[in-house]
C-alpha positions as a Markdown table, in Angstrom:
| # | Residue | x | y | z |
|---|---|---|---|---|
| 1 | Unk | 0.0 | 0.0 | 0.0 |
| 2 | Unk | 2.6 | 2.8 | -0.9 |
| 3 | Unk | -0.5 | 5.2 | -1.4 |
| 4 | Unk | -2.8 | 5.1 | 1.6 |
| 5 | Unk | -5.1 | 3.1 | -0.1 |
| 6 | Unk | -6.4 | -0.2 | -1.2 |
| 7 | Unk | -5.1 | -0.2 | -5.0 |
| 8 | Unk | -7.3 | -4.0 | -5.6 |
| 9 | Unk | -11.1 | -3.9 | -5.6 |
| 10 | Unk | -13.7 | -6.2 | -4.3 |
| 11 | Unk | -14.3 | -9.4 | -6.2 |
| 12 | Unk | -17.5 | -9.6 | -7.8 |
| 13 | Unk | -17.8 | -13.3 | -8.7 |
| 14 | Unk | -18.1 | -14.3 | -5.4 |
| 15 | Unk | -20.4 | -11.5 | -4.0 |
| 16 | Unk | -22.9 | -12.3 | -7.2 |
| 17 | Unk | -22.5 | -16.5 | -6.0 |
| 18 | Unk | -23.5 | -15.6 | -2.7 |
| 19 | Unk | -26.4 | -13.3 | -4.0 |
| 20 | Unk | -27.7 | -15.7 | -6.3 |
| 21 | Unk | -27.4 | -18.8 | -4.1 |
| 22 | Unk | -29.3 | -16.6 | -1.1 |
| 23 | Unk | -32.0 | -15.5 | -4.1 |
| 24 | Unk | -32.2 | -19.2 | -5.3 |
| 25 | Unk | -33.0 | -20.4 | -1.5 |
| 26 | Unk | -35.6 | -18.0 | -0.9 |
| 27 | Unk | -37.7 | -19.0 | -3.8 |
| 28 | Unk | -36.5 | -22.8 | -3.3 |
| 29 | Unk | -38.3 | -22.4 | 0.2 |
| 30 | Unk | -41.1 | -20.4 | -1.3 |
| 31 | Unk | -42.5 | -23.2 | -3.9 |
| 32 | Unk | -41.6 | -25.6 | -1.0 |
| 33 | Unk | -43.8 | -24.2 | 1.0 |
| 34 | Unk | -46.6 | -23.4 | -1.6 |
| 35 | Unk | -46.5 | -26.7 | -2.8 |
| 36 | Unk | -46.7 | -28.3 | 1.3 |
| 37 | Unk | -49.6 | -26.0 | 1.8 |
| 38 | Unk | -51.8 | -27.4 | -1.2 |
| 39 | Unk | -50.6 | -30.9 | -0.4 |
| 40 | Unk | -51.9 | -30.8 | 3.2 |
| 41 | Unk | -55.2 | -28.6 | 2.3 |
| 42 | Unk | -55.7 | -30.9 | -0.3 |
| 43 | Unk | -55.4 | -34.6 | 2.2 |
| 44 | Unk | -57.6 | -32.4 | 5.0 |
| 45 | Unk | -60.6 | -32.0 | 2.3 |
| 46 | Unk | -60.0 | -35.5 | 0.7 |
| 47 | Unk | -60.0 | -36.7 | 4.9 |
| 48 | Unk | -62.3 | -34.7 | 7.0 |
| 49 | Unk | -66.1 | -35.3 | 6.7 |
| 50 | Unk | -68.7 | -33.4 | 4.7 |
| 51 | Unk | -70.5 | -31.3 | 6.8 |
| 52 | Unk | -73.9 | -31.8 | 7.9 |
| 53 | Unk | -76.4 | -30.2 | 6.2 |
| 54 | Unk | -78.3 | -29.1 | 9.0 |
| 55 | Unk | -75.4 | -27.5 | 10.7 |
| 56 | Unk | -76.2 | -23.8 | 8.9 |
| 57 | Unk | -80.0 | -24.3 | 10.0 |
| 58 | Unk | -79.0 | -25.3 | 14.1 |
| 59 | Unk | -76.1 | -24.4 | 14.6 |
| 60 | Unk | -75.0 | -21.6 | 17.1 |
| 61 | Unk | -75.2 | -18.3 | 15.0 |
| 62 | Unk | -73.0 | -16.3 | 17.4 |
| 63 | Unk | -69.8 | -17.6 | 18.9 |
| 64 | Unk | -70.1 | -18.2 | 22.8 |
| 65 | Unk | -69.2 | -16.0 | 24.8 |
| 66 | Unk | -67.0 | -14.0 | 25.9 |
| 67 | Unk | -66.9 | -12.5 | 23.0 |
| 68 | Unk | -65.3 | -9.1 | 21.1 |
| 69 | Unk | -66.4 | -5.6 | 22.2 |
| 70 | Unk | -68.5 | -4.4 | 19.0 |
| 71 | Unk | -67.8 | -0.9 | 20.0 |
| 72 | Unk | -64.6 | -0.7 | 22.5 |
| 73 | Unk | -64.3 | 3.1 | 22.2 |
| 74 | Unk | -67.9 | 3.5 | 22.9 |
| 75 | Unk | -67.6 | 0.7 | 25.8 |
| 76 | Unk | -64.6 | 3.1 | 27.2 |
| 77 | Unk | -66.1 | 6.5 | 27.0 |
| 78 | Unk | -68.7 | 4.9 | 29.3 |
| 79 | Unk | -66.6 | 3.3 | 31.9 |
| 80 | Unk | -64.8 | 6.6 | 31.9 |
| 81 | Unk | -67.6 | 8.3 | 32.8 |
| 82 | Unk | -69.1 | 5.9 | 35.6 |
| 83 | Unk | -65.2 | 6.5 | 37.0 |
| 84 | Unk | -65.8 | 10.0 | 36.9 |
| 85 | Unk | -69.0 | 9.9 | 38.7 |
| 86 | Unk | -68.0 | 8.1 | 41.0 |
| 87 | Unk | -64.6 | 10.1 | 41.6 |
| 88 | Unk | -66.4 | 13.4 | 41.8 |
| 89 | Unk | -69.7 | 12.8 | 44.0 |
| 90 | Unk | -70.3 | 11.7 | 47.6 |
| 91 | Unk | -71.4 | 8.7 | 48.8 |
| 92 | Unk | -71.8 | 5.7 | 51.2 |
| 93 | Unk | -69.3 | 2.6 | 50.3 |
| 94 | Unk | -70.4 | 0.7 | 53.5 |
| 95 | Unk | -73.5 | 2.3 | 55.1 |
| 96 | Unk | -73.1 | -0.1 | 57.9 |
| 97 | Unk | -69.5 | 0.7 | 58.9 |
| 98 | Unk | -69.9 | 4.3 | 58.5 |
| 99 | Unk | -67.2 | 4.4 | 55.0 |
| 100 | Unk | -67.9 | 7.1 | 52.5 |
| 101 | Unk | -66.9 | 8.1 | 49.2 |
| 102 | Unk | -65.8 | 11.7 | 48.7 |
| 103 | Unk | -65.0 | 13.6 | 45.8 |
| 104 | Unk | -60.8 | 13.7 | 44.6 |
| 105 | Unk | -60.4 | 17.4 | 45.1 |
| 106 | Unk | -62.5 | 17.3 | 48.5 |
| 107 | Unk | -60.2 | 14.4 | 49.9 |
| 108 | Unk | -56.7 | 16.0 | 48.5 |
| 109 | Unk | -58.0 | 19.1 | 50.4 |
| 110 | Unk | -59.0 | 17.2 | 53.9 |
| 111 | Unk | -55.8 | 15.3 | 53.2 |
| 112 | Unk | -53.7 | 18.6 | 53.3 |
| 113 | Unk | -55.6 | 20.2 | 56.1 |
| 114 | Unk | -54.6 | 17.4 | 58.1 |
| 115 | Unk | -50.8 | 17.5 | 57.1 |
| 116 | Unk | -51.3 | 20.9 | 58.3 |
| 117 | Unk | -52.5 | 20.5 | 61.5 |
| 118 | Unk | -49.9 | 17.8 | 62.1 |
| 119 | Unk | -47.0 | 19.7 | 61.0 |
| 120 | Unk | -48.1 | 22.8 | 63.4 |
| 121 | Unk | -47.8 | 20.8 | 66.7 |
């Protein structure tokens, strides 16, 4: 190297093998595959049963439950808005044992008073 630099460039036959023979694999593995999934959908409908006929007449219409939410954003907007209710109003959680429910703000502000008062003595 009496310049600084690499006088000999990269040899192409070799990069173009390796190319072709990675190129060649991929669509080896593609017909492979294409041809194993007819194969195997073919023996399933030569194997399997015929349906019955009365299976589109009684049979469940619906898939059993639990099933999707039709409308999730809908089904959140809702939940949100019970939450909120229930974060911002007053009421009794156990009537019995004298537990409320109070609203956030009210709570953060009782909360503080008290810190307050403890801090002071």
């Amino acid at each position: 190297m009496a310049g600084g630099y690499e006088t000999r460039d990269v040899v192409l036959r070799p990069v173009l093998t390796i190319g072709a023979s990675i190129v060649l694999l991929a669509l080896f593995s593609a017909g492979a595959m294409a041809w194993l999934l007819h194969t195997l959908e073919a023996r399933q409908a030569r194997e399997s049963p015929p349906a019955s006929p009365l299976a589109g007449i009684y049979g469940p219409t619906e898939p059993p439950s639990p099933r999707l939410q039709v409308h999730p954003l809908d089904d959140l907007r809702q939940l949100r808005m019970r939450e909120d209710a229930q974060l911002g109003t007053y009421g009794w959680v156990d009537r019995a044992h004298g537990v409320v429910r109070l609203p956030v703000e009210r709570a953060m502000a009782l909360l503080a008073e008290r810190s307050r008062r403890g801090s002071a003595k």
